[in-house]
ZAMARGU-4260 file (C-alpha; in steps of 0.2 Angstrom, whole numbers, plus 5000, padded with zeros to 4 digits):
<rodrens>
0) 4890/5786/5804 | 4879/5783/5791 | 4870/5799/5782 | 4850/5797/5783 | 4841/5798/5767
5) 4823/5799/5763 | 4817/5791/5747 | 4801/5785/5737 | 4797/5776/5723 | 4782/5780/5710
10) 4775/5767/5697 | 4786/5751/5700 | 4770/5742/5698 | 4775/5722/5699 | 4795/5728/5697
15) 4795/5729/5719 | 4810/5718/5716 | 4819/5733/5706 | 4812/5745/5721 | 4820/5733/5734
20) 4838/5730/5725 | 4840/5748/5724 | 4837/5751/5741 | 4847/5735/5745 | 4860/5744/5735
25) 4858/5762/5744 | 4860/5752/5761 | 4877/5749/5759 | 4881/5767/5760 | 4864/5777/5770
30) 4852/5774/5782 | 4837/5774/5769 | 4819/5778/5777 | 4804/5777/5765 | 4794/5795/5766
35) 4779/5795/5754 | 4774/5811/5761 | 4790/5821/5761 | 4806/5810/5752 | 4823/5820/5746
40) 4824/5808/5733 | 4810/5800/5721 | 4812/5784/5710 | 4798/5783/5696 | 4796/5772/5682
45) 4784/5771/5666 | 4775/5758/5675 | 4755/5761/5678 | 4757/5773/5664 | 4736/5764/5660
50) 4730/5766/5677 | 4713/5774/5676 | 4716/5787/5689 | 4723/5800/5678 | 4742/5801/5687
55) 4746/5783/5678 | 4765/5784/5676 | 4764/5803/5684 | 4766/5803/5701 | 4780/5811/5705
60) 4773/5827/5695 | 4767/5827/5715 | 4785/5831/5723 | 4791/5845/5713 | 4804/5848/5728
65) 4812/5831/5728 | 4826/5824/5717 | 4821/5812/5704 | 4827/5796/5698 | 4818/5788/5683
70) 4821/5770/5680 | 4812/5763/5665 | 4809/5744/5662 | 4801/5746/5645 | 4807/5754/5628
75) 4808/5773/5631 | 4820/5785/5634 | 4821/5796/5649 | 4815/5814/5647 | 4829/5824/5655
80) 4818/5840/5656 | 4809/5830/5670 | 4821/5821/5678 | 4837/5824/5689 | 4846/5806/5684
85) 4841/5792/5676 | 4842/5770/5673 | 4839/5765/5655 | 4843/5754/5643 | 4853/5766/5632
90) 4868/5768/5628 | 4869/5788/5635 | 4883/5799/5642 | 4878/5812/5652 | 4891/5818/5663
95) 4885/5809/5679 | 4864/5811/5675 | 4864/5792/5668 | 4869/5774/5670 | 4864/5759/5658
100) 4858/5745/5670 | 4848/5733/5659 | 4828/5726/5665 | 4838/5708/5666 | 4847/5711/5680
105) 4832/5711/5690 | 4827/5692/5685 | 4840/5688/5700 | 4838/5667/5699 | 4837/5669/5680
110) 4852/5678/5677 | 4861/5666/5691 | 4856/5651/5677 | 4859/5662/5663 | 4879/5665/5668
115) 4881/5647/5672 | 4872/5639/5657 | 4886/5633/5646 | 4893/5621/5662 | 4888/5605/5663
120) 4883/5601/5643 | 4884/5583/5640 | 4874/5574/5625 | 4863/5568/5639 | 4853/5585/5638
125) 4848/5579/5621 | 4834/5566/5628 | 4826/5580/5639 | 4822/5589/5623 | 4805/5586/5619
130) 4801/5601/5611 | 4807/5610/5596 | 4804/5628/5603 | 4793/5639/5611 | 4784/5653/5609
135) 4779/5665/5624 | 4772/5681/5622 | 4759/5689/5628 | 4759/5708/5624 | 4755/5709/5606
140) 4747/5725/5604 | 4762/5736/5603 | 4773/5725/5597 | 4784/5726/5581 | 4775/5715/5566
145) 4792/5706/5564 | 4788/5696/5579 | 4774/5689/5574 | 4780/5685/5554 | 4798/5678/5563
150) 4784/5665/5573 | 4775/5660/5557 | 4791/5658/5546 | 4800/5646/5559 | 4782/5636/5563
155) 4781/5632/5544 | 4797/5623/5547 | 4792/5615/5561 | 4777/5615/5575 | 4781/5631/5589
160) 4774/5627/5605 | 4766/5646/5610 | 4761/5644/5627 | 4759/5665/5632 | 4744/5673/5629
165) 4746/5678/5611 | 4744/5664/5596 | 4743/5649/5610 | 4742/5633/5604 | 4745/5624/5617
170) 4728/5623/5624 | 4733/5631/5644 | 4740/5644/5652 | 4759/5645/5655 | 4762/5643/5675
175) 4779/5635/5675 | 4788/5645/5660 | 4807/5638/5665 | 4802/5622/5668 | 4792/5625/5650
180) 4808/5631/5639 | 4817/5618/5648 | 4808/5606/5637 | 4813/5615/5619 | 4827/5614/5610
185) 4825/5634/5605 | 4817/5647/5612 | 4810/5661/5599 | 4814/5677/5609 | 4812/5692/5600
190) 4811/5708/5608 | 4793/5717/5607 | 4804/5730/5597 | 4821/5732/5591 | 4830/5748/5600
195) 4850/5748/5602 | 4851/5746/5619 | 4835/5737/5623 | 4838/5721/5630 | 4825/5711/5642
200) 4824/5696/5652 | 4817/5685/5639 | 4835/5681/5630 | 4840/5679/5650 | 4826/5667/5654
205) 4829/5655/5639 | 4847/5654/5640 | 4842/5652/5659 | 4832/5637/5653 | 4848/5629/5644
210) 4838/5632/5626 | 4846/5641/5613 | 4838/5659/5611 | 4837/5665/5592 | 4836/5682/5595
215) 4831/5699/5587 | 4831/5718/5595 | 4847/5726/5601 | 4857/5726/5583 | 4872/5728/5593
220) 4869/5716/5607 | 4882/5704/5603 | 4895/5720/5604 | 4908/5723/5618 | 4901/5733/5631
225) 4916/5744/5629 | 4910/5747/5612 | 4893/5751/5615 | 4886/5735/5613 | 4876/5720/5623
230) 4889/5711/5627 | 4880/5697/5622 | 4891/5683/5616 | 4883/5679/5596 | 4890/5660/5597
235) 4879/5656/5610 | 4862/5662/5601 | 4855/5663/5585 | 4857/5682/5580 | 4843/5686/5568
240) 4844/5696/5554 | 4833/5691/5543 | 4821/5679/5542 | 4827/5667/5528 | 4845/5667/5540
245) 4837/5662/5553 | 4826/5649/5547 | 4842/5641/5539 | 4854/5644/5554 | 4839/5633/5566
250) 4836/5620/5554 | 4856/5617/5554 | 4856/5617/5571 | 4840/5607/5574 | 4848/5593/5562
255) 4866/5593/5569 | 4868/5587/5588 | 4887/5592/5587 | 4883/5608/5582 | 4869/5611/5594
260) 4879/5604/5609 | 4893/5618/5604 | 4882/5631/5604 | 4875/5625/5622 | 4891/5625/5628
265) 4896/5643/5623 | 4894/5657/5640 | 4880/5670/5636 | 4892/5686/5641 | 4907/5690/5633
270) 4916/5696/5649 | 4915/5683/5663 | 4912/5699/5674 | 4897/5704/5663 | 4885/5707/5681
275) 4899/5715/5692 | 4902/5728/5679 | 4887/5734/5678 | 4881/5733/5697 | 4897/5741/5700
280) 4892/5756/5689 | 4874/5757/5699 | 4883/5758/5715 | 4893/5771/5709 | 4879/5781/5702
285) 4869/5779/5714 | 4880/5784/5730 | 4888/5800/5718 | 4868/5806/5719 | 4864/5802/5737
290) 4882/5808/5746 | 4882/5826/5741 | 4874/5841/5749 | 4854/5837/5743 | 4852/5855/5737
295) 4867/5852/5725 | 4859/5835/5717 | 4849/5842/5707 | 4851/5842/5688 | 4836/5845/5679
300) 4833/5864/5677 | 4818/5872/5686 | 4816/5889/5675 | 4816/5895/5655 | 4808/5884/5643
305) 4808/5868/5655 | 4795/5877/5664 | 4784/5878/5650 | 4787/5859/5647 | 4783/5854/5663
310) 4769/5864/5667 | 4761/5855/5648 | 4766/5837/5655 | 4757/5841/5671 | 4741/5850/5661
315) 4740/5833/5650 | 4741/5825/5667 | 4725/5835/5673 | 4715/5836/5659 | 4714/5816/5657
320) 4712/5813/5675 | 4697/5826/5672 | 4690/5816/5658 | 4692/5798/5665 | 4683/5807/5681
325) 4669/5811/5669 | 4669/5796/5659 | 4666/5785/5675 | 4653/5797/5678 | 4646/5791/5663
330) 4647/5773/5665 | 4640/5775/5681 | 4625/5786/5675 | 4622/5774/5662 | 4620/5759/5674
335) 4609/5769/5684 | 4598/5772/5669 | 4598/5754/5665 | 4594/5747/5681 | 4580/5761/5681
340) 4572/5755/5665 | 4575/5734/5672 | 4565/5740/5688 | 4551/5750/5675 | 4550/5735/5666
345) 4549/5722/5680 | 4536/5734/5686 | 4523/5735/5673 | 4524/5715/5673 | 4520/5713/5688
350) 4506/5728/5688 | 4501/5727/5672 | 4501/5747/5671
</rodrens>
C-alpha cells in the first residue's frame, strides 16, 4: 500500500505546470493530498517575490514545522539555511539536499519539438523563412546590458523582428510566439543573464520552432552533463562569445543555405536520453525525501546561528508587510483627501460660498 503524504506548494505563481509535474511525479510512489493548513512537505519558489502583501516569495516562513523543498525558475541559488532540499539550476552536490532539474523541462510540447527538431530537414524549409530573426523579450529591467548591445549589433546587419514587450518593432503584441519564430531564420536568445548552469526555455522554444538559436548565458552549456555542463550540443546553435563572432558566424550562415541546412539538421542534446536523465534524477530525489520516516527528512538545521538567520529573514518579511500596510494607508488617505477637495470645489460652484 501506498504511504500518504501531505504537501503544499508556495509562490508557483503562473509555474502550476511545475506544481502539477511534481505531484504527477510523487504519484507514482504516495498517495499525495494537498494540506494548506497542515502539509509535512512544502514546495516554494521565488515566484510573487513583488506581490504587495509583504509575504511575496515568503510563505512558507508560515510552516516552520514542515519540510521544505524550494524550486526556483529564475537565476538564484537556493539558501540552504532555509530550506531542507532544493531544485535549481546549478550545478551543486550536496549529499542528497539537491537535484539540477532545469526551468525547460517544464515547457512540455516545447521540449517534445525541441528533441525532434533536426528530423525532417529538407531545403524545402527554406521557402517558409520569411524572416531573418526574431527578438522576444519582455523583461528588460534586470537584465544583463549585453542583451540588449547583442540586439542592436545583429539589427545593424540585418532588420530584427522584436515582437516581446521590450524594443518592439513589430507594431503588435506577440499571441502566437512558435508559430512567430517559426517564420525566422534565427532566433536571438540570450539569457536575461549569464550564470553556469542557468538555462531557460527560450533556447528550447526556438530550436522548438526549427530556428537556429544564437545563444548566450550558461558558458558551459554546450558541456557534457557528466562534466558539469548543459549538455547542449554547440553544432546546432550559435554559441556567443562575443559580439563580433557572432555577428560573422550568422551572416555566414544567413548567406550559405548548405550550411544553414546542416546546422538544422544537428539534434539539440548531446545525449539522445538528455530528458530521461534528468527526470530520472527528480524521481529519485524526490521519492529519497518523501519515503523516509518524516521526522528524519529534515536537513536544514533548526538551532545556533541558523536561528538568528531565520528569524532576520522573517523580521525583513514583517517589517515590509508593515510598511506596504502603511503606504496603502497612504494612498488610500490621499484619495480620500482628493475626493474631499473635488467635492469642496464642486461645492462652492454650485453655492457660490
Amino acid at each position: 500500500m501506498k504511504k500518504q503524504i501531505r504537501i503544499n506548494f508556495c509562490n508557483f505563481s503562473n509555474m502550476q505546470a511545475a506544481a502539477q509535474e511534481l505531484i504527477k511525479i510523487l504519484e507514482k510512489h504516495f498517495i499525495v493530498i494537498q494540506d494548506r493548513e497542515n502539509p509535512q512537505y512544502v514546495f516554494y519558489s521565488v515566484f510573487d517575490a513583488w506581490r504587495g502583501d509583504g509575504w511575496g516569495g515568503r510563505d512558507f516562513l508560515e510552516y516552520p514545522n514542515s519540510v521544505r523543498i524550494f524550486y526556483t525558475g529564475e537565476n538564484c541559488c537556493p539558501d540552504f539555511n532555509l530550506c531542507d532540499y532544493a531544485i535549481g539550476f546549478d550545478h551543486i552536490a550536496f549529499f542528497d539536499r539537491y537535484v539540477r532539474f532545469p526551468l525547460y523541462f517544464f515547457y512540455f510540447k516545447d521540449l517534445k519539438h525541441a528533441l525532434n527538431k533536426h528530423k525532417d530537414i529538407s531545403p524545402e524549409i527554406l521557402k517558409s523563412k520569411s524572416r531573418f530573426c526574431n527578438f522576444i523579450v519582455s523583461n528588460h529591467g534586470l537584465a544583463d546590458p549585453f542583451r540588449e548591445k547583442a540586439f542592436r549589433a545583429l539589427n545593424q546587419y540585418k532588420h530584427i523582428d522584436s515582437a516581446g514587450g521590450f524594443l518592439n518593432n513589430t507594431g503588435y503584441k506577440l499571441t502566437d510566439k512558435f508559430a512567430f519564430q517559426s517564420e525566422c531564420k534565427f532566433s536571438l536568445c540570450f539569457e536575461n543573464s549569464s550564470h553556469i548552469g542557468y538555462i531557460t526555455e527560450k533556447l528550447i522554444q526556438a530550436a522548438a520552432a526549427k530556428t537556429i538559436p544564437i545563444y548566450w548565458g550558461d558558458e558551459r552549456a554546450c558541456l557534457p552533463i557528466s562534466k558539469m555542463g548543459g549538455g547542449i550540443n554547440k553544432k546546432a546553435i550559435v554559441f556567443v562569445e562575443n559580439l563580433e563572432q557572432m555577428v560573422q558566424e550568422v551572416q555566414y550562415l544567413d548567406n550559405n543555405d548548405e550550411a544553414f541546412l546542416a546546422k538544422l539538421r544537428e539534434p539539440l542534446f548531446l545525449d539522445s536520453h538528455h530528458k530521461d536523465i534528468f527526470y530520472d534524477a527528480l524521481e529519485q530525489f524526490l521519492k529519497n525525501i518523501c519515503q523516509q520516516d518524516f521526522q528524519n527528512a529534515f536537513r536544514r538545521t533548526l538551532f545556533g546561528w541558523n536561528m538568528y538567520h531565520t528569524n532576520y529573514i522573517k523580521d525583513m518579511a514583517y517589517t515590509y508587510k508593515k510598511i506596504q500596510r502603511l503606504k496603502l494607508r497612504i494612498k488610500n488617505t490621499l484619495e480620500r483627501l482628493k475626493i474631499m477637495r473635488i467635492l469642496e470645489y464642486l461645492r462652492v460652484k454650485i453655492t457660490g460660498k
